[in-house]
DRENVO-264670 format. One record per residue (C-alpha): residue number from 1; chain; residue in one letter; x, y, z. Coordinates in Angstrom, 2 decimals, decimal comma. Each point is the difference from the previous one (the first is absolute). Layout:
- NUM A A X Y Z
...
# end
This chain:
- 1 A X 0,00 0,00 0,00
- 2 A X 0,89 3,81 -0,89
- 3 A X 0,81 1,90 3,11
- 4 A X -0,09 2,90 -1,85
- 5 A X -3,04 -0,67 -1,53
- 6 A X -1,83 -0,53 3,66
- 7 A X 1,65 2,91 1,65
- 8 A X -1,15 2,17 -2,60
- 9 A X -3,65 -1,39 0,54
- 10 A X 0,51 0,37 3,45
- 11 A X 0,58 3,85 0,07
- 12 A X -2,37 0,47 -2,68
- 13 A X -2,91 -1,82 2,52
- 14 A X 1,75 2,12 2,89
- 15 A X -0,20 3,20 -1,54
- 16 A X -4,08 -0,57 -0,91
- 17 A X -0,77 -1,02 3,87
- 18 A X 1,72 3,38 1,01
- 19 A X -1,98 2,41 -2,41
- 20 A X -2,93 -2,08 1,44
- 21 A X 0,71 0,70 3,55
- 22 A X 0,41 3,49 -0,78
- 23 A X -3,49 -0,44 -1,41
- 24 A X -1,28 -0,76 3,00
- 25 A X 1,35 2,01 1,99
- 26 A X -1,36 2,78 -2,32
- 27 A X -3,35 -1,36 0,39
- 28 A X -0,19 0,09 3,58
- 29 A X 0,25 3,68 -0,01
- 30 A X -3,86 1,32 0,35
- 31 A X -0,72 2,33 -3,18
- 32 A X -4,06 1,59 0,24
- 33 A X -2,25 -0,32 -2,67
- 34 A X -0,35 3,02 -1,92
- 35 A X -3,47 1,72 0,43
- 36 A X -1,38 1,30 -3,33
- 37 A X -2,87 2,10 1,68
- 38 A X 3,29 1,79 1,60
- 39 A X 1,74 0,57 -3,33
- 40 A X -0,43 2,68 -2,38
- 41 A X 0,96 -0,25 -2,96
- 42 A X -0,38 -3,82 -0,49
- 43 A X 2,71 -0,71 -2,63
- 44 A X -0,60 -2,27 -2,56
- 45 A X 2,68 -0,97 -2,65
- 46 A X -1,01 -1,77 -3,04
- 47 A X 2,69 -2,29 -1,53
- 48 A X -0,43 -0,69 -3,47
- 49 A X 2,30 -3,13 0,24
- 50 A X 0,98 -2,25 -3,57
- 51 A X -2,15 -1,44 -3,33
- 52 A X -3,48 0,88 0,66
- 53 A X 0,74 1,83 3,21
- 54 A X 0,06 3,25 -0,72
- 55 A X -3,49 -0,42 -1,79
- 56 A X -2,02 -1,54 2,19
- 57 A X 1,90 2,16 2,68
- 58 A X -1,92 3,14 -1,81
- 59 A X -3,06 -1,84 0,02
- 60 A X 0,26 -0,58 4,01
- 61 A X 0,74 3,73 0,57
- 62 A X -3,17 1,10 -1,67
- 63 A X -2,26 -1,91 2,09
- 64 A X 2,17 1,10 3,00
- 65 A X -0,62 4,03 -1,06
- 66 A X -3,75 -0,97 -0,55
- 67 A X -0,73 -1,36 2,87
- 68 A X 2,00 2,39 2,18
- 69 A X -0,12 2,94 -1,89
- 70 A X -0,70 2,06 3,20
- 71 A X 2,17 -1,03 2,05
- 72 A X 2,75 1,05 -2,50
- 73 A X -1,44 3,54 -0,85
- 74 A X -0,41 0,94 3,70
- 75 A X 3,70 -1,49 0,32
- 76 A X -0,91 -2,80 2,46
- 77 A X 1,57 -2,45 -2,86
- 78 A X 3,21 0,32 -2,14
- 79 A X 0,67 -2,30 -3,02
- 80 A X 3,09 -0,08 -1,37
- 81 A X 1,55 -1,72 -3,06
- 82 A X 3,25 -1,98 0,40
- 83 A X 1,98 -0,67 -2,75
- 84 A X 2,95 -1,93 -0,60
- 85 A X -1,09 -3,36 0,97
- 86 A X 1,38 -1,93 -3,11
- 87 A X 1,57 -2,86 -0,49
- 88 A X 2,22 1,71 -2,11
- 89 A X 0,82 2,91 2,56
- 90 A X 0,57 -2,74 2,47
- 91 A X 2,02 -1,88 -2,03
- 92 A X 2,31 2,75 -0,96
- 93 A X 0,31 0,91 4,20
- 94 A X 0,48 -3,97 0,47
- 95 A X -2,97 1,03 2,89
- 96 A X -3,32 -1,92 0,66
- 97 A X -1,02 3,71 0,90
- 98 A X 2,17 2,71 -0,88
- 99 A X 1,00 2,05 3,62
- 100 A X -1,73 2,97 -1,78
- 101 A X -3,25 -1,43 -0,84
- 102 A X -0,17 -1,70 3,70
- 103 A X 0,82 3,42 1,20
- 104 A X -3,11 1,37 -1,73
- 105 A X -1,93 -3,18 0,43
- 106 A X 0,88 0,83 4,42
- 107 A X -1,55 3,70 -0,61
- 108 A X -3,55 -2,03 -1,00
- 109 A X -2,34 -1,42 3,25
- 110 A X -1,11 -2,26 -2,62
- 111 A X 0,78 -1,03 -3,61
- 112 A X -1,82 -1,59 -2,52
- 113 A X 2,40 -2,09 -2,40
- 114 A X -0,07 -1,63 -3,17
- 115 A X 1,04 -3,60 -1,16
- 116 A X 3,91 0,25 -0,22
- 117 A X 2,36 -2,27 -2,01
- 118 A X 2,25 -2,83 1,69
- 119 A X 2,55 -1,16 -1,99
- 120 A X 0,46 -3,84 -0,11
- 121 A X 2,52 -2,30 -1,86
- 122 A X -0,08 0,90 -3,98
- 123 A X -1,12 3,62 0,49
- 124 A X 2,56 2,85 -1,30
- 125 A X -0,62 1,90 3,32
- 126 A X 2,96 -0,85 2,94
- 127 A X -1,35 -2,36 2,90
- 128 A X -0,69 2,47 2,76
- 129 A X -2,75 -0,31 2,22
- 130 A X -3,88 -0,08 -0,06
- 131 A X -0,80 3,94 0,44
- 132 A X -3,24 -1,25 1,94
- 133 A X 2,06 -2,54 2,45
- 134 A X 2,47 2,99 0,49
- 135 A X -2,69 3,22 0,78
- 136 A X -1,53 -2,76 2,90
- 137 A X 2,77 -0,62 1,01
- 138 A X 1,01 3,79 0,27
- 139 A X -2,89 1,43 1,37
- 140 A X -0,64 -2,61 2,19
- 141 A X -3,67 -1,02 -1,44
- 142 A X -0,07 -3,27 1,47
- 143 A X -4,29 -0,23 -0,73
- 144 A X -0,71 -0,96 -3,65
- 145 A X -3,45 -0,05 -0,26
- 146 A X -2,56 -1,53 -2,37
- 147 A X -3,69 -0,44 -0,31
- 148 A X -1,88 -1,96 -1,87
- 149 A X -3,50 -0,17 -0,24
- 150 A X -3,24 -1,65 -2,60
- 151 A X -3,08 0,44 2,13
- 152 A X -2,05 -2,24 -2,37
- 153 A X 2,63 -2,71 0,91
- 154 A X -0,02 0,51 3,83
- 155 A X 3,78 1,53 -0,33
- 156 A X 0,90 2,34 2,44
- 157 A X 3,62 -0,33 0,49
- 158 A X 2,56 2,11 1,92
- 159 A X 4,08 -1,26 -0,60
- 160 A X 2,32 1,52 2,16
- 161 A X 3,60 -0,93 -1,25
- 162 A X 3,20 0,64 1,83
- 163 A X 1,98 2,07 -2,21
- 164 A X 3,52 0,19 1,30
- 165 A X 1,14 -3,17 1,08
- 166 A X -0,11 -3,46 -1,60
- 167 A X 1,46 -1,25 -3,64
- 168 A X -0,45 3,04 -1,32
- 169 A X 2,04 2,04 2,23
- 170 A X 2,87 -2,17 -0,56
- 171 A X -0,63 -1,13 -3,43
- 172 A X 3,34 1,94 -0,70
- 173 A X 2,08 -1,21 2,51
- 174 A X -0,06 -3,28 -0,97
- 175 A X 3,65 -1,78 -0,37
- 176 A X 1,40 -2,60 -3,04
- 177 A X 2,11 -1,67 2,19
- 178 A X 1,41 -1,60 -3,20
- 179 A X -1,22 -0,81 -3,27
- 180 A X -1,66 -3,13 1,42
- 181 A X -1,31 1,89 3,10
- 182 A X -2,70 3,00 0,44
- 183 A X -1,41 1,00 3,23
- 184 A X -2,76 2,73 1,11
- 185 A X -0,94 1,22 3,18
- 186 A X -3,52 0,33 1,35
- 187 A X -0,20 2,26 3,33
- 188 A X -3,40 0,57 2,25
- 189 A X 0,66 2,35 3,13
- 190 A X -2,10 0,06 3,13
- 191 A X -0,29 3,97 -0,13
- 192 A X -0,99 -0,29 -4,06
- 193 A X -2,65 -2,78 0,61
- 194 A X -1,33 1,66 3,19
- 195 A X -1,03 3,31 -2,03
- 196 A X -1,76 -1,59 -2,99
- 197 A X -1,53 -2,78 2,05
- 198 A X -1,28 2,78 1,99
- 199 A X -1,35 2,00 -2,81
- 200 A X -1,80 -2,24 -1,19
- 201 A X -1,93 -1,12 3,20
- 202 A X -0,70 4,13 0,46
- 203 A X -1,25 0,38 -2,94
- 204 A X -2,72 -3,34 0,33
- 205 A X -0,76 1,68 3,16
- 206 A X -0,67 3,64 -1,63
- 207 A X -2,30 -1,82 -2,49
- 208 A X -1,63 -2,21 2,46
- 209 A X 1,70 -3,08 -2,22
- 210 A X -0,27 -3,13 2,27
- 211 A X 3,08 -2,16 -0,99
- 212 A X 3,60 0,89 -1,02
- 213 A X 1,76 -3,09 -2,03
- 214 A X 3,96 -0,35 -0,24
- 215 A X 1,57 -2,03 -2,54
- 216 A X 3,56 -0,99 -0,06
- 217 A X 1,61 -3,50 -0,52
- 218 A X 0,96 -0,44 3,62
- 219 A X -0,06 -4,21 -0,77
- 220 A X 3,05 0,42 -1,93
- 221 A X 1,67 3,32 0,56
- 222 A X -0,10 -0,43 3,47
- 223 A X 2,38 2,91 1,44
- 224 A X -0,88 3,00 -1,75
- 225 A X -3,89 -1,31 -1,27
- 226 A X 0,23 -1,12 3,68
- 227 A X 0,36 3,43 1,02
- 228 A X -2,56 1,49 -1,67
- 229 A X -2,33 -2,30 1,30
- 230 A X 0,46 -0,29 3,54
- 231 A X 0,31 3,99 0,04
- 232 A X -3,43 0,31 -1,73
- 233 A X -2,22 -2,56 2,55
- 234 A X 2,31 2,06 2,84
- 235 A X -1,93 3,18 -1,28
- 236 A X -3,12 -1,63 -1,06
- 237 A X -0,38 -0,76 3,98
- 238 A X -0,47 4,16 0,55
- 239 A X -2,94 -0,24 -2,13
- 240 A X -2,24 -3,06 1,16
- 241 A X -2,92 1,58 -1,73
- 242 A X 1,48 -0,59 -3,18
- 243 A X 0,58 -3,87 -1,70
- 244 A X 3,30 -0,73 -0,99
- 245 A X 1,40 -3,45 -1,67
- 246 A X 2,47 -0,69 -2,52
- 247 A X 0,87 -1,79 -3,13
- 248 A X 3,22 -1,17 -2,09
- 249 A X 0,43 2,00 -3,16
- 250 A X -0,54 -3,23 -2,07
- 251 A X -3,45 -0,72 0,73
- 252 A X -1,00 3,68 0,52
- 253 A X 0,20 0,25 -3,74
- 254 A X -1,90 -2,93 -0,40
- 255 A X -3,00 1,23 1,99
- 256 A X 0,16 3,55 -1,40
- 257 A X -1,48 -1,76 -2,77
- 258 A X -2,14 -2,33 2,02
- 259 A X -3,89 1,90 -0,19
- 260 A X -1,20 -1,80 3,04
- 261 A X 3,62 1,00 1,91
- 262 A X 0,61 3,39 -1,11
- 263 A X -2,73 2,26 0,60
- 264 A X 1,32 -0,71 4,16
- 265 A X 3,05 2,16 -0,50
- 266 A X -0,11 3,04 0,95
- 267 A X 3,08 1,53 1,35
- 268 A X 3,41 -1,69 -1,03
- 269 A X 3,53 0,80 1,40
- 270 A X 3,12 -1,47 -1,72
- 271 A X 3,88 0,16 -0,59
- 272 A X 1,18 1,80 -3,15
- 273 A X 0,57 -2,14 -2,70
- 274 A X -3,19 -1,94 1,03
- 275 A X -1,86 2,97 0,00
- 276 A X 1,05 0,91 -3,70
- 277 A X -1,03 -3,27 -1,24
- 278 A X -3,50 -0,37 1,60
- 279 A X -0,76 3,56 -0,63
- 280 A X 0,19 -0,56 -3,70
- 281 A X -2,02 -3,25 -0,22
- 282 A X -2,38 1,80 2,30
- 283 A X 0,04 2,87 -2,52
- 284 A X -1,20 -2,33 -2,41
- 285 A X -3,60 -0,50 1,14
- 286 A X -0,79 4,04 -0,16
- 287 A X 1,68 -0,20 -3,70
- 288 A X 3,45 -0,13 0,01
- 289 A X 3,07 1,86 1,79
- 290 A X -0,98 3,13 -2,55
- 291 A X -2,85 0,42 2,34
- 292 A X 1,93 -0,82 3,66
- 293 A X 1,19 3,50 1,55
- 294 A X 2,99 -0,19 2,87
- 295 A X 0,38 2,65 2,77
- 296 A X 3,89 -0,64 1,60
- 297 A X -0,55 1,48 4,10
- 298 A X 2,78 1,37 2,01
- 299 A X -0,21 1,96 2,97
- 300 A X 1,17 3,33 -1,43
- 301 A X -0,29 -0,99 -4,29
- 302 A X -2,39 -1,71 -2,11
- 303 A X 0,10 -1,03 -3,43
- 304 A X -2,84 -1,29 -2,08
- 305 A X -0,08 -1,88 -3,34
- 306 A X -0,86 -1,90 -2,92
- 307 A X 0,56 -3,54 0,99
- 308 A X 1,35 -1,20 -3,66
- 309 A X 2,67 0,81 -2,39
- 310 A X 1,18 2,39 -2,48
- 311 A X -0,66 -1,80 -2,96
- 312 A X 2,76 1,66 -2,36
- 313 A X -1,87 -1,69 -2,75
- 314 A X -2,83 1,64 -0,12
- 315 A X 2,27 3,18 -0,21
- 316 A X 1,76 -1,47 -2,70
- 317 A X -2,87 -1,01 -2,06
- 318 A X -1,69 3,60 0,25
- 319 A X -2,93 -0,70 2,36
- 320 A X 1,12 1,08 3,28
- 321 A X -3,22 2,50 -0,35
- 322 A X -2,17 -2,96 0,03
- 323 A X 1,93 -1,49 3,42
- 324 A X -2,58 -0,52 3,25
- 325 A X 0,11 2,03 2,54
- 326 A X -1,97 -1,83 2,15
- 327 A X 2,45 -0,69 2,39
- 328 A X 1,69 3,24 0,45
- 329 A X -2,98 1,47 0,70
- 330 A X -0,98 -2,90 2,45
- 331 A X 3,14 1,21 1,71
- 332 A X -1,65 3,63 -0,34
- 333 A X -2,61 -1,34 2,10
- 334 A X 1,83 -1,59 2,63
- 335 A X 2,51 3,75 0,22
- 336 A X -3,51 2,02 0,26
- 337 A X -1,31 -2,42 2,37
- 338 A X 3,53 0,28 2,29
- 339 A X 0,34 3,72 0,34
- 340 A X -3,69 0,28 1,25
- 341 A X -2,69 -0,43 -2,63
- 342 A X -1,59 -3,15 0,42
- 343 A X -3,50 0,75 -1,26
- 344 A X 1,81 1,66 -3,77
- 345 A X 1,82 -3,36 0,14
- 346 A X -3,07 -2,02 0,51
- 347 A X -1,71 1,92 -3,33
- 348 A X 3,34 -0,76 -2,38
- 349 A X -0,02 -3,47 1,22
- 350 A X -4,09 -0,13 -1,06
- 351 A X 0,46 1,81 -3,08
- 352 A X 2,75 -2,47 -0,76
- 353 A X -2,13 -3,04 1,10
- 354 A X -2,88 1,78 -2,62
- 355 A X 2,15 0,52 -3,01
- 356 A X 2,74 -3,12 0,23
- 357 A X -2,03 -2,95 0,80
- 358 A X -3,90 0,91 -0,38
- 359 A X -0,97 2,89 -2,41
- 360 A X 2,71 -0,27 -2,29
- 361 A X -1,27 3,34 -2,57
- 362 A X 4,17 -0,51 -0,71
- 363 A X 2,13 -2,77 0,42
- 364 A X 3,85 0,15 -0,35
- 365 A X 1,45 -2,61 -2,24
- 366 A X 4,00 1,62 0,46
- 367 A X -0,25 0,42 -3,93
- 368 A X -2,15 2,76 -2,52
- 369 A X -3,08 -2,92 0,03
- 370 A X -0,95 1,68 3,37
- 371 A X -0,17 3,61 2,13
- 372 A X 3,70 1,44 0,72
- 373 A X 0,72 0,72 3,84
- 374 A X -0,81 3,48 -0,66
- 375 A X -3,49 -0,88 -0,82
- 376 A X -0,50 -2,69 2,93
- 377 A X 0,70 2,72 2,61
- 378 A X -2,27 2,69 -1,77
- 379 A X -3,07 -2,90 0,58
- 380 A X 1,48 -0,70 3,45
- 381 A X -0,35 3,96 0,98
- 382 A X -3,61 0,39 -1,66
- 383 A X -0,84 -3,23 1,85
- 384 A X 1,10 1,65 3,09
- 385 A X -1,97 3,01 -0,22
- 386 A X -3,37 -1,75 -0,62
- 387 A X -2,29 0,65 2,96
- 388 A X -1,20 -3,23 -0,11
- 389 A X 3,40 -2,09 -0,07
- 390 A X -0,73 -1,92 3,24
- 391 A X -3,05 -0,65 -1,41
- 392 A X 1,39 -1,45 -2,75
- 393 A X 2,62 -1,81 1,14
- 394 A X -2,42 -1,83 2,44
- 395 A X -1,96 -1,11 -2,72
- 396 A X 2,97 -1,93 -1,67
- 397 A X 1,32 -1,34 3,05
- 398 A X -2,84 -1,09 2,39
# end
């Protein structure tokens, strides 16, 4: 055996455990939740991002002037545009984020971003990191939240995902020990599955939501899964009102699927990369991850998304103008809905309901056979204003 070759994997493994004790420590400091009703102005920075970013970004911003056209005139609200979120630009400053674009991205309370370009093997762009991995990781946003939800179908779900621990956090930090020989690390923290664990049990009890799930694989990853687990029954117990059981990861995605199963999920709490897989077969059921929206919670930041990617094709092919925005604007909803307007929320998530999955005047097809993005959110913000949307929206779903 190389020597060399283990005493390099070695220092490599110690140097990870001490950036992760660091971590910790970090995290035991107590940082306050910002209070929007205290803030004026509310920044809000929209980042156009790569592909089809930048046009369903546009798209997004309307209905976020629309609905709080007010608020911004009187000064309450700020929007700003951030550019320089490219893969090129990034690629050129060998930066996930460039330090200037964080910089203005740390001015914002809140930003709401576009899908952004990772380069993987074969693409002409340098291997640096996920953008989206690196901004959670920077501002701490350690909530990634997503909703889905088909009333006709009983689906009501809540996913709260850890966001900065897990694979993903250290899918770059990985070691080939030697050609034959490729490790990855996995890390779960006490202090990082406390705070999402606990999030999500708050928020059932805030909704009056009677059972909190947490999935992991604790069978088989038994340290760090382990973890997670233990820590979220340990909190569970400060909440007897609400239910909370668990399931593996496996057969979670079997009975998301399951009609007799799934309509019993409600609330589900999970490690990252599980997270990111369920939320997109979840996605499915409401019409695909075009239509799945993702808010990213930190104590002092929070970033909201499109949950998909940047399809540089459609770019390429001239029909980035017929791209859905569905999902950007699903973020929209979950931004408005975190700074304090719940009940303009709840009529963008209605009119979307209305005019994705029921009425249909205009369907997007992502080519010239159907409405461009431009036109979806013009019948989105007439569909809003009707007096009788409720109404209407009752009628398709009840």
């Amino acid at each position: 055996m190389d020597n060399t070759l283990t005493t390099k994997a070695k220092e490599h493994f110690g140097k990870i455990v001490e950036e992760q004790l660091k971590r910790v420590e970090e995290m035991k400091k107590k940082q306050e939740w910002v209070d929007y009703a205290k803030v004026k102005p509310i920044k809000i920075g929209i980042l156009g991002g790569d592909g089809i970013g930048p046009f369903i970004a546009e798209e997004a911003k309307k209905i976020l002037v629309f609905l709080l056209k007010e608020e911004i005139e009187s000064g309450k609200i700020e929007i700003r545009d951030i550019e320089g979120l490219t893969i090129e630009n990034r690629s050129e400053q060998m930066k996930s984020i460039p330090d200037d674009i964080l910089e203005e991205i740390k001015q914002c309370h809140v930003t709401l971003k576009g899908p952004t370009t990772t380069p993987r093997k074969g693409d002409p762009w340098p291997n640096i990191e996920s953008c989206n991995v690196s901004m959670r990781r920077y501002l701490d946003l350690f909530a990634n939240i997503r909703p889905v939800r088909v009333p006709k179908q009983g689906i009501d779900w809540m996913f709260f995902r850890e966001n900065t621990e897990g694979a993903y956090i250290m899918g770059s930090k990985g070691i080939s020990v030697t050609d034959d020989l490729a490790i990855d690390f996995k890390v779960i923290t006490k202090q990082g599955a406390e705070r999402i664990v606990r999030f999500a049990f708050e928020y059932a009890k805030k909704n009056n939501i009677n059972k909190v799930t947490i999935v992991t694989k604790a069978n088989v990853i038994k340290t760090s899964d382990g973890l997670f687990l233990d820590t979220g029954y340990r909190i569970a117990k400060e909440y007897p009102e609400i239910e909370c059981d668990d399931w593996y990861i496996d057969i979670m995605t079997a009975k998301l699927v399951d009609p007799k199963r799934r309509t019993q999920f409600k609330v589900m709490v999970l490690p990252n990369l599980y997270g990111d897989i369920l939320t997109d077969e979840a996605a499915e059921f409401q019409g695909g991850v075009g239509t799945a929206g993702s808010a990213n919670i930190g104590r002092r930041y929070a970033m909201f998304e499109a949950i998909h990617g940047s399809a540089p094709r459609m770019v390429k092919e001239g029909r980035a103008k017929f791209a859905d925005p569905c999902s950007m604007i699903k973020g929209a909803s979950l931004l408005i809905d975190h700074i304090g307007y719940p009940e303009r929320a709840e009529k963008l998530e209605m009119a979307m309901d209305i005019c994705g999955n029921y009425e249909k005047k205009i369907v997007m097809t992502g080519r010239d056979t159907g409405c461009t993005g431009a036109e979806y959110a013009e019948y989105l913000m007439e569909t809003i204003l009707d007096p009788k949307l409720e109404e209407r929206w009752k009628y398709f779903t009840e």
